[in-house]
N, C-alpha and C positions, 0 to 999 in steps of 0.2 A: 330470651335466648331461643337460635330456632331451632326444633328437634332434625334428625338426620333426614325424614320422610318428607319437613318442607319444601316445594318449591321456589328457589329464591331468581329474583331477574335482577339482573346488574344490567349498567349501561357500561358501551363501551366510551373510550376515552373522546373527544372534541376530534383528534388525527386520526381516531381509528378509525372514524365514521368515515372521516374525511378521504382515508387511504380506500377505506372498502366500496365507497364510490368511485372511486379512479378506476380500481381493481374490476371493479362488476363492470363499467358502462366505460371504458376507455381503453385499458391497458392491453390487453389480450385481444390480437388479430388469427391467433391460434391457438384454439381454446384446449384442441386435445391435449396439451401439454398436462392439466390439472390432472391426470391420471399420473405420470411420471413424478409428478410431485406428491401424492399420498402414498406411491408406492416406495416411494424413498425413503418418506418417515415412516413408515412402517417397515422397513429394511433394518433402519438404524434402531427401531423397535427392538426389533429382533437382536443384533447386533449387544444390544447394550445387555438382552437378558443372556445372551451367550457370556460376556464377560463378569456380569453378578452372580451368573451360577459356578462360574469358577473357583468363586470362593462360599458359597450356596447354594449344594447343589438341591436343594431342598427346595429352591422359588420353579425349577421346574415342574414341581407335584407327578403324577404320569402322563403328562403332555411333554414328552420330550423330539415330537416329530416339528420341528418350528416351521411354518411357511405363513405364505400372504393367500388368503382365499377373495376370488372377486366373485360379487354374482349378481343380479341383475334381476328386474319386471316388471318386460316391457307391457302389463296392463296397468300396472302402480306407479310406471315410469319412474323407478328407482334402481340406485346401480349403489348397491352395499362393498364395503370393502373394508376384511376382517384379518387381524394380526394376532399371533398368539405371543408378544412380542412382552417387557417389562410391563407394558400398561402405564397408568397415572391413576392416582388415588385422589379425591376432590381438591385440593389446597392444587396439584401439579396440573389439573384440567382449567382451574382460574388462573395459574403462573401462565401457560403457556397458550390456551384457547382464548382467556380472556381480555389478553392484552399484545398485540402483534407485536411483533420485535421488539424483545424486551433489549435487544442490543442500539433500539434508538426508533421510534415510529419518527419522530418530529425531524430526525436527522433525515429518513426516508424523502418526506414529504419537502425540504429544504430542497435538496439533490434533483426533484422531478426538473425536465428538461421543456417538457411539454411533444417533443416528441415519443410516438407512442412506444416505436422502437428499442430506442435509448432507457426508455421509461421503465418496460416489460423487464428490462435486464435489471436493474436496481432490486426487481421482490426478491430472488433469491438470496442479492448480499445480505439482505436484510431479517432472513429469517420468517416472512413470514407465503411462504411456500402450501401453508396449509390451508388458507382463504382464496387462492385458486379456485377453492371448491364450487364458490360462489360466482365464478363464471357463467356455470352451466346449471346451477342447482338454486332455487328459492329458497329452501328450508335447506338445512344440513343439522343431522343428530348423529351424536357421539355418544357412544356406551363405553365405559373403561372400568377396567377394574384391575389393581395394581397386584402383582405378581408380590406371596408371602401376604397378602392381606386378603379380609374378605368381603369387604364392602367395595359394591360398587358404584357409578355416578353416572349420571345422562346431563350429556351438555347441548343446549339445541338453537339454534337462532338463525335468523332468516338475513341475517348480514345487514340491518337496517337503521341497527343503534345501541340493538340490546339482546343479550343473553340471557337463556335459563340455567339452573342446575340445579338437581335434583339427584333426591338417593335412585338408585336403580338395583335392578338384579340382572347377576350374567354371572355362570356358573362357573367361568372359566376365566383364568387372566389374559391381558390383553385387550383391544382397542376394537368397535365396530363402528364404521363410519358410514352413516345414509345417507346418502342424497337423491333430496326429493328433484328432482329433475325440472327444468321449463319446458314449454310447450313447445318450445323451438328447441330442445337440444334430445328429443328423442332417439336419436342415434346414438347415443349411448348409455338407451337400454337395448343396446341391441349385442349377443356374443360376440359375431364373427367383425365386430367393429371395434370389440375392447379388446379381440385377441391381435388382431392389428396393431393398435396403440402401445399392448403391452411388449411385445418383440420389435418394433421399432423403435421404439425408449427405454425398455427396461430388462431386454435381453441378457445383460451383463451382470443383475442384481445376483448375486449368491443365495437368496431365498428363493424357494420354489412361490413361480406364481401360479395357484390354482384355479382350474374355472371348470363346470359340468361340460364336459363333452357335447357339442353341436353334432346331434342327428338327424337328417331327416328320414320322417318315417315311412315305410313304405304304403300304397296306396291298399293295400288289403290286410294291413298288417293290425289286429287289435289288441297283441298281447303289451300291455305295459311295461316297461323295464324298467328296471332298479335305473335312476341315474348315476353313469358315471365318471369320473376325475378324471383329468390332466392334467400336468404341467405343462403350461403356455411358455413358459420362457428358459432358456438354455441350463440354466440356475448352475450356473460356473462360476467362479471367481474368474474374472473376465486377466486380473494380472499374470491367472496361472497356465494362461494358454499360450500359445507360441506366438511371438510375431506375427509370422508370415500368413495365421489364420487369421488374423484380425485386421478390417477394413479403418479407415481412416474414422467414417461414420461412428462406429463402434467407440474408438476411444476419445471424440469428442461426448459424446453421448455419457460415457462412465465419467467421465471429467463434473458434465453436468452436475451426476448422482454425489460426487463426492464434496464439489464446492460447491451446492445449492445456487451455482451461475445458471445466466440464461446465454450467454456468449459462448463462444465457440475459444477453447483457448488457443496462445498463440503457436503454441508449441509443445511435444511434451519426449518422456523419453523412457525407455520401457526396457530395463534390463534387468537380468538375471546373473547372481556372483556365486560361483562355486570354485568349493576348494579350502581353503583355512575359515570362512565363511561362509555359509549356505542362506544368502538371501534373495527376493524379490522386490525389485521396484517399481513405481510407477509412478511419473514427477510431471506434473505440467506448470505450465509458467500462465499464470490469466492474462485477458485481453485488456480487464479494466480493474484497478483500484479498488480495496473492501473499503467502505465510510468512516472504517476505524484503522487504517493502517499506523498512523501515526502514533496509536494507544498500544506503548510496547507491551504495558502489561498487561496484556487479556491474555486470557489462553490461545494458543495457537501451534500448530504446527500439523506430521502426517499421521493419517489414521496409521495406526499400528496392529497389522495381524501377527498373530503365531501361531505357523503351521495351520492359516488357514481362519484361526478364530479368531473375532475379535479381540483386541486389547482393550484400545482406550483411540479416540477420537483425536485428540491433539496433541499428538508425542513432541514435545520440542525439543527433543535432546538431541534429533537426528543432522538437525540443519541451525545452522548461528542464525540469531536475530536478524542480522543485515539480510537475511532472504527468506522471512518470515510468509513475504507474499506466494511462495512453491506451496501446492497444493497438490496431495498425489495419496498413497500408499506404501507401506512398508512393509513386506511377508516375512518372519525371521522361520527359519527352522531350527536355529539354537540357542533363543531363550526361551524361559521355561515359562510355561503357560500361568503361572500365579504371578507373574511380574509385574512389579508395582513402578511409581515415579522415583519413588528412594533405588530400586534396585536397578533403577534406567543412568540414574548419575554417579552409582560407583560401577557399574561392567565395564571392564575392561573395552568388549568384544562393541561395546556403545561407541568409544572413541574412533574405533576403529573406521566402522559404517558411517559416522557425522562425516568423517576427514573424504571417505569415496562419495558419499551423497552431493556434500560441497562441490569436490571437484567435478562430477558429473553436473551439477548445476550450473555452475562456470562454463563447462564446455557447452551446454546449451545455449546460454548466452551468446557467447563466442561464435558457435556456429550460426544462429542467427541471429547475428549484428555482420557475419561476413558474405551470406548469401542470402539476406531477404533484409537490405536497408531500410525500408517502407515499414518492416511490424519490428524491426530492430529501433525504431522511431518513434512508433505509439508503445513501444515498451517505456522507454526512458521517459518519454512524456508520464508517464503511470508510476512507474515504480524508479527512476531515475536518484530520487535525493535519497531513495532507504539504501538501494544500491553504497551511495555515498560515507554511511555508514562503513562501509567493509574494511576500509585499509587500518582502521583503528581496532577492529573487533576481530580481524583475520590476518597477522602478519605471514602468516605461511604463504597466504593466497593472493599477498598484496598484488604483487607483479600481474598476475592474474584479471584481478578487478582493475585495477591501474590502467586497462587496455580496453576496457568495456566504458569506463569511465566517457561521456559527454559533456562539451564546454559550449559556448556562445567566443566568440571571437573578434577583435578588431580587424580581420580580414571578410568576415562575414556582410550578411548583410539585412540581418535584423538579431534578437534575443532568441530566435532557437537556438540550441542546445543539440547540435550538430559534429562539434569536432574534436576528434581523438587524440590523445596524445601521442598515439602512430602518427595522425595527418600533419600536426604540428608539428612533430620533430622533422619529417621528411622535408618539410620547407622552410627548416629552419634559414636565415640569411647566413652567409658565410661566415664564416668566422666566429657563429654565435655560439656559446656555450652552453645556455643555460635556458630554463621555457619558463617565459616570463607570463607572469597574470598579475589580473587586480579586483579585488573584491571591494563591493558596495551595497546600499543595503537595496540597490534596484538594478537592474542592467541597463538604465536611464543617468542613473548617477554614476556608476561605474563609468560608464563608456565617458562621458564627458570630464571626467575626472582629468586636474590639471599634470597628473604623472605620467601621463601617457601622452603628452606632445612631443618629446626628443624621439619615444617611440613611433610615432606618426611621421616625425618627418624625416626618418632612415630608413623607414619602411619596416619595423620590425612588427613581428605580429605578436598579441598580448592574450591570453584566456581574458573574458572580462565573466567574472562570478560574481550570480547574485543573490542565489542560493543563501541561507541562515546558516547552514550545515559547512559551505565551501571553505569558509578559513577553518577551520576546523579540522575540514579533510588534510585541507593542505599540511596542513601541521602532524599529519600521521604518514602523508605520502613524501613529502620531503623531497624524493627523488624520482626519476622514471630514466629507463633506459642510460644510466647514468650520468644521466643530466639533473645540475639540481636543478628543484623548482623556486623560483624567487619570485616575492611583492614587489612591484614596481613603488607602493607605498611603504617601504621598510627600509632604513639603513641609504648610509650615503651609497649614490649611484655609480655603478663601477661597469662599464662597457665593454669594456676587456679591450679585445683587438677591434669591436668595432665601433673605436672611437681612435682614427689616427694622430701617429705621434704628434704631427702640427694639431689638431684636436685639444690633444691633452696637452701641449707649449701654452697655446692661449688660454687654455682653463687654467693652468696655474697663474699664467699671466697676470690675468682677470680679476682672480682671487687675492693678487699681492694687491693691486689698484685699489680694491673695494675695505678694506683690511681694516681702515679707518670705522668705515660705516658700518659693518659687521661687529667693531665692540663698541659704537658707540647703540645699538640696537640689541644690542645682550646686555646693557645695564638697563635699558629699556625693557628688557621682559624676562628679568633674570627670574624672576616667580612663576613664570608660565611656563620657560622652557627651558629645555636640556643645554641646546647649542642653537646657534647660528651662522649660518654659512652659507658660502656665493654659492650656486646651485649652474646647472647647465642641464636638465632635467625637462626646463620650463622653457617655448618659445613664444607663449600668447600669455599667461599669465604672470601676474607679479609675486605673487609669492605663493607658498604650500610648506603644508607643516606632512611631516615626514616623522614615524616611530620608527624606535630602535628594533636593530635586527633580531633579537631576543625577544622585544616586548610583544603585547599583547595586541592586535589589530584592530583598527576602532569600529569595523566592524561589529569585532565577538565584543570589545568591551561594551558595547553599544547593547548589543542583545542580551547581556549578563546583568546591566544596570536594571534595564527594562523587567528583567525577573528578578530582581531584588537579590541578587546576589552581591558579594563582595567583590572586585577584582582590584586587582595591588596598584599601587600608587605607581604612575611612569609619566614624566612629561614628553613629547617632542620634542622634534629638531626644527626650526623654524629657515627654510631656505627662502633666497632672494633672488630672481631674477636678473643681473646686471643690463641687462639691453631693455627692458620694460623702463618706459619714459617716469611713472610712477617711483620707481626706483631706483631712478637716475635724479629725481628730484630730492627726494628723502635723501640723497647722499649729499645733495647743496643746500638743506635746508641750514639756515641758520637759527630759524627762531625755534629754541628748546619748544616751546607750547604745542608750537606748530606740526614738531618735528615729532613730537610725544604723541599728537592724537594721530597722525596720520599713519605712525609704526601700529598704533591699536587698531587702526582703520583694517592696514593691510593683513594684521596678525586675523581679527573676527573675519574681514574673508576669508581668508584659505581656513580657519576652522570651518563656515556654513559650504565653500566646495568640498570638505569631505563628510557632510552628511553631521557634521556633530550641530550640537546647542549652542547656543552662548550664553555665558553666564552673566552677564550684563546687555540687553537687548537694547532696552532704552538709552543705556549711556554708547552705544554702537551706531545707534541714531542721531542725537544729538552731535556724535561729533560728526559724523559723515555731513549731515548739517551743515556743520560749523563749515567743514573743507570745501563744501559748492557753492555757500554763499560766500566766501573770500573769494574762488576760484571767478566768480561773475561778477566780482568790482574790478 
């Protein structure tokens, strides 16, 4: 076993190697950023020991002045940067030094695009922000010693494959971070180049950033002076300042610090509620996707201040799931500063704020989906299907959401994801009632789907969804602007007024003619199907199987199998064509045999046009078979 004073080297992981080369010799075409990024975790340093001493006040010991010191030399070509911050005790320096994004390295490295651009922006979803270092620095050594303990640990490694860690000493808690500089990156061991970097980046952090005062000295001057301090950077809470003092610059920049992005976000919104409530906000909307959106259950949501002090990192109480991708802050002034997660989900004064945040989020949306179409586009594209989540999870806000919502369309002219239930209703065809769609499990199979030919050839336009989430939605949105929404796949087809009366004379006409073939093709599949009936639906194909209006869409059932769930027994309705030659022959067939395989024939097509299995594949073959070798004597 090794004692506390050993030296131990670990290697890092096959990706980590793999990432820290991208990182060092690819990724970064601007490297000063690596300052904004330590001084961030050293922020949240800070940050996290403000919220443990709330309930301890005793981890402050008499260091209760907290800030970030940077300091620099340029003969040792090293630029140190020290936190009086919680610290990490050995076990938290191998969790978090030893192993880059423990939220997924391998996910990381999947994601690279190969451009460098695109590239840069992925280190921060990903948490590992702190190997930046390695840009500008060959060696990088870390001193830590964890706040309420009194051991401390030296973490050192040249970013090449493998780390040290060892016991150390440091008399104070808190983080120091060296970096041994390259030959080529001397300019930041230089002051008036960090204090640059730090006010162009990090002007907004609430830590004061400290650095020794840049003097020059005068030419006859020999008396020494004491060095002394500054603070380089504003050291304001950047949400608690007005508006109209704060440049556009500025609140992407604090956007960066809080979501660990390298993107600029698309939007954000910066308000202040007083009155029955005394809060601050700050909400932005990202440009791009975190790797894990889809994993509801991680933690997530806005950092949470009170009255200034940190709370806690990820309050999810503020904002419902469905907009879990907002990224911002929360200033309360009338919760009480020992507030826990328990005491976040019974406050009253919590519901309150979730219901203004939502709405203020909506409206952001809303405003930019009506004046910047172009980033109202790469939103959806990003966060589109979580969005899709809302009408189940927020009936208050349905209507709301319901209007931000994007669909793909049979009037369009490819699978974006383009048209609002505003654009569609407005063009609706006369007379129509109701906003018809149809869901598939691709918008390949959708669009070609044989339910949508009577719609094609009145001109009527259809949502085609292909989304996993879509019937789903459908089923909690039901209606828009008081129009229901209807499956062109669900339920016999009912046109209303725009199908005229002589329309509707010859469909029943049709229907009495066929009436024969109809039950003699329900004793024919009375184990497969619900009903059978003359259809007018269909102008190119011969048959389509059709679920009931209640039931379940073969879609979702489709996606429910697939995850081994149960869903309840429902057969189809099995419709026929009348004017398909196919089906005009099946009605003069004489020979039962004949007459038996080719109703199976017709029945396993229209199951593979709607994307289902067959449960008999072989015997689907054979007789298709059978019907083209008769067909050719």
């Amino acid at each position: 076993m090794m004692t506390e004073n050993q030296k131990e080297t670990l290697g890092f992981q096959t990706e980590v190697k793999q990432m820290l080369h991208l990182m060092i010799h690819s990724l970064y075409s601007n490297k000063e950023i690596f300052l904004r990024e330590l001084i961030s975790n050293a922020s949240d340093a800070v940050d996290k020991l403000r919220f443990e001493a709330l309930s301890n006040s005793s981890l402050l010991e008499s260091d209760t002045e907290l800030s970030i010191r940077i300091s620099h030399d340029a003969e040792a070509n090293t630029l140190t940067l020290t936190d009086n911050g919680i610290g990490m005790n050995r076990q938290e320096v191998i969790d978090n030094l030893g192993t880059i994004a423990k939220s997924g390295t391998a996910q990381f490295l999947q994601s690279l695009t190969g451009d460098q651009k695109k590239d840069a922006s992925l280190i921060g979803q990903f948490g590992v922000g702190f190997y930046s270092a390695f840009i500008v620095a060959d060696r990088v050594t870390v001193v830590s010693r964890r706040a309420g303990e009194t051991e401390a640990v030296r973490w050192e490694s040249s970013g090449e494959g493998e780390f040290t860690i060892e016991a150390a000493d440091r008399d104070r808690r808190g983080t120091e971070i060296t970096l041994h500089l390259k030959p080529d990156c001397t300019e930041y061991a230089d002051g008036f180049r960090l204090r640059n970097i730090v006010r162009k980046y990090s002007d907004h952090i609430a830590v004061p950033v400290i650095m020794v005062k840049e003097e020059l000295a005068a030419e006859n001057e020999t008396e020494i002076k004491a060095p002394e301090e500054e603070t380089v950077n504003s050291a304001t809470a950047l949400w608690t300042r007005p508006r109209a003092d704060l440049s556009d610059d500025e609140y992407q920049e604090f956007y960066k610090h809080v979501s660990h992005d390298f993107e600029d976000p698309l939007s954000w919104s910066h308000n202040k509620v007083e009155g029955k409530l005394d809060y601050t906000s700050l909400l932005y909307i990202p440009a791009r996707a975190p790797h894990d959106l889809w994993n509801r259950d991680i933690p997530r949501g806005l950092k949470l201040y009170v009255q200034r002090v940190f709370i806690m990192d990820e309050a999810e109480q503020f904002l419902p799931l469905y907009l879990r991708f907002i990224k911002g802050v929360v200033d309360s002034n009338d919760l009480s500063l020992n507030v826990s997660r328990e005491i976040l989900q019974k406050d009253p004064a919590i519901d309150t704020m979730r219901g203004a945040l939502t709405k203020r989020v909506l409206d952001m949306l809303s405003k930019l989906a009506n004046k910047d179409s172009e980033k109202y586009a790469l939103f959806w594209k990003e966060f589109g299907q979580v969005l899709k989540e809302g009408p189940a999870e927020d009936y208050a806000n349905k209507e709301k959401i319901a209007k931000l919502l994007r669909f793909a369309s049979t009037h369009g002219d490819g699978e974006e994801q383009n048209v609002s239930l505003d654009e569609y209703v407005a063009r609706m065809a006369e007379g129509q009632e109701k906003v018809y769609f149809i869901a598939g499990d691709s918008y390949a199979a959708a669009k070609s789907s044989p339910h949508l030919e009577i719609f094609r050839k009145k001109g009527i336009e259809v949502l085609v969804l292909y989304d996993r989430i879509d019937e789903w939605l459908m089923q909690h949105l039901m209606e828009f602007d008081g129009k229901q929404l209807v499956s062109v796949a669900k339920g016999a087809l009912d046109l209303g007024t725009l199908d005229s009366e002589e329309e509707k004379a010859n469909q029943e006409k049709v229907a009495e003619e066929y009436k024969d073939l109809v039950e003699r093709v329900s004793e024919e599949l009375k184990e497969q199907v619900d009903e059978v009936r003359i259809t007018h639906r269909l102008t190119d194909s011969p048959a389509c199987l059709v679920v009931g209006e209640m039931d379940m869409g073969a879609q979702m059932r489709r996606i429910l199998e697939s995850a081994g769930q149960a869903v309840p027994d429902s057969k189809p309705s099995f419709e026929l064509n009348p004017e398909h030659p196919l089906v005009q022959k099946l009605a003069n067939e004489s020979d039962m045999d004949r007459f038996s395989d080719l109703t199976a024939v017709l029945f396993d097509q229209a199951n593979l046009a709607e994307g289902g299995n067959l449960k008999d594949p072989a015997g689907y073959v054979q007789r298709l078979n059978k019907l083209l070798l008769e067909l050719s004597n």
